[in-house]
C-alpha positions in Angstrom: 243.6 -71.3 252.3 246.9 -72.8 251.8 248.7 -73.4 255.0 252.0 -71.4 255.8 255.2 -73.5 255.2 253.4 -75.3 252.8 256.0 -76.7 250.0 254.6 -78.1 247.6 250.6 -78.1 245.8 249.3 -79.0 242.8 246.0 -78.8 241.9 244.2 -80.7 238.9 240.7 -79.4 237.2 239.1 -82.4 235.6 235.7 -81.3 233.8 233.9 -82.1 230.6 234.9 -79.9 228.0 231.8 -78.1 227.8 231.8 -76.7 231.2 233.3 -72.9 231.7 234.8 -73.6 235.2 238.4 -71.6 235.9 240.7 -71.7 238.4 241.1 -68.8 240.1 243.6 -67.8 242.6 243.0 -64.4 244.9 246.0 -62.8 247.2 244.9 -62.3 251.1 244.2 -58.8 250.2 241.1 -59.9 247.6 243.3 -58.9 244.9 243.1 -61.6 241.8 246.3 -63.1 240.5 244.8 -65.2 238.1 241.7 -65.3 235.9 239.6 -63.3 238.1 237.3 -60.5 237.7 236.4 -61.4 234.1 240.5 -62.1 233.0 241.0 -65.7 232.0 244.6 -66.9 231.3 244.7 -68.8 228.3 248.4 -70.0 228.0 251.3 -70.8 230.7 252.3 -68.6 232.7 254.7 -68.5 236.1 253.4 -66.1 238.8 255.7 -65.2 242.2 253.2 -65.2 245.3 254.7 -64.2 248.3 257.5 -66.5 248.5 256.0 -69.0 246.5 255.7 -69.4 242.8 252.6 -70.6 241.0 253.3 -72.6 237.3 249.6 -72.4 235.4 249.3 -74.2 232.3 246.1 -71.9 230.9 242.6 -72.9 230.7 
């Protein structure tokens, strides 16, 4: 969980480039916004959560 009033995050994935470990981000509601439920996101992408926006570079 990200706290409320939170401003900024950023989040780094560091693995070995065999692994198949995603990011994946689920809304409150267990809805997926990104690469969940089988979907990966391959390329960048800007997605508005809430009153925050997420900048995802792809996998």
């Amino acid at each position: 969980d990200i706290p409320i009033n939170t401003t900024r995050v950023s989040v780094t994935q560091i693995s070995s480039g065999n692994d198949r470990y995603y990011l994946a981000v689920k809304h409150i509601n267990g809805t997926y916004v990104l690469n969940g439920m089988h979907s990966l996101q391959l390329y960048n992408v800007k997605i508005r959560i809430g009153g925050a926006t997420l900048f995802y570079t792809g996998s």
